[in-house]
N, C-alpha and C positions, 0 to 999 in steps of 0.2 A: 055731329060736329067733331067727336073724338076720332073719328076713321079719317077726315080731311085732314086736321090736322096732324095727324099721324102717316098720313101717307105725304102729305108736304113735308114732312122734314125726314121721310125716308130717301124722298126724290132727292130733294139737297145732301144728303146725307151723298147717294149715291153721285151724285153730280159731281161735288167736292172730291169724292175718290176716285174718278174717272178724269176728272182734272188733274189731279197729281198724278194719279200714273201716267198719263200722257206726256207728263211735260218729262216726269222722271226717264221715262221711254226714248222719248226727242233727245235730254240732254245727254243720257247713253250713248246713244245711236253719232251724235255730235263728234262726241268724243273719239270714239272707235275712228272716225272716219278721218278727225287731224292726226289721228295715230299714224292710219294709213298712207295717207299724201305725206307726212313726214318723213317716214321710212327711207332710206336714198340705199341705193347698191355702191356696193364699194368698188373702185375701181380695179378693173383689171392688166395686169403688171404680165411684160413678158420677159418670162426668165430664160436664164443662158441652157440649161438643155431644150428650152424650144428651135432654139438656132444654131446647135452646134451640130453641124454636118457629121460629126462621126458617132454620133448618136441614131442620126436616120438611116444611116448608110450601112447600118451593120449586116451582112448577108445570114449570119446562121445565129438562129435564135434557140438558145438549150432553156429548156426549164426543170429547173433543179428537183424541185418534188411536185408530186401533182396530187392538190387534193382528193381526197374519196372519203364523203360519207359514210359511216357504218351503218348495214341496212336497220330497221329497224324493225321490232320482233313484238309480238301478239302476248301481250302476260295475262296471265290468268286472269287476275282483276274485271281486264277489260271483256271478256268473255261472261261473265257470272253475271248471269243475270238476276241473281238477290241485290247486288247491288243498283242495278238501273230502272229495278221496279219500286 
């Protein structure tokens, strides 16, 4: 009689909490989703060097500096293997 009754209110027990996370699940899930269809893009604007002919038209293009990485070098650190064991 003790083992029924105790597996009945474990069942409920677990019932009860698989009900609420469900539902807590579903109204998450809810939410996220009016977040999404909310969202709107912003409109796009065209500005005056899109259109201004002497901006496209330019024949010779200089570029003033030209980036470069510095390479990048092996330190002892990363070699020693006391440290990676």
């Amino acid at each position: 009689m003790k083992t029924k009754i105790r597996t009945i209110i474990g069942m409920a027990a677990l019932g009860i909490i698989g009900f609420t996370n469900i539902n807590a699940t579903a109204d998450n899930k809810s939410i996220v989703n009016a977040e999404v269809v909310m969202e709107k893009e912003e409109m796009l604007t065209i500005e005056s060097w899109m259109t201004e002919e002497s901006y496209w038209a330019a024949e010779e293009v200089t570029i003033d500096t030209i980036a470069v990485e510095e390479a990048l070098e092996v330190e002892p650190w990363m070699t020693n293997e006391s440290l990676w064991n």
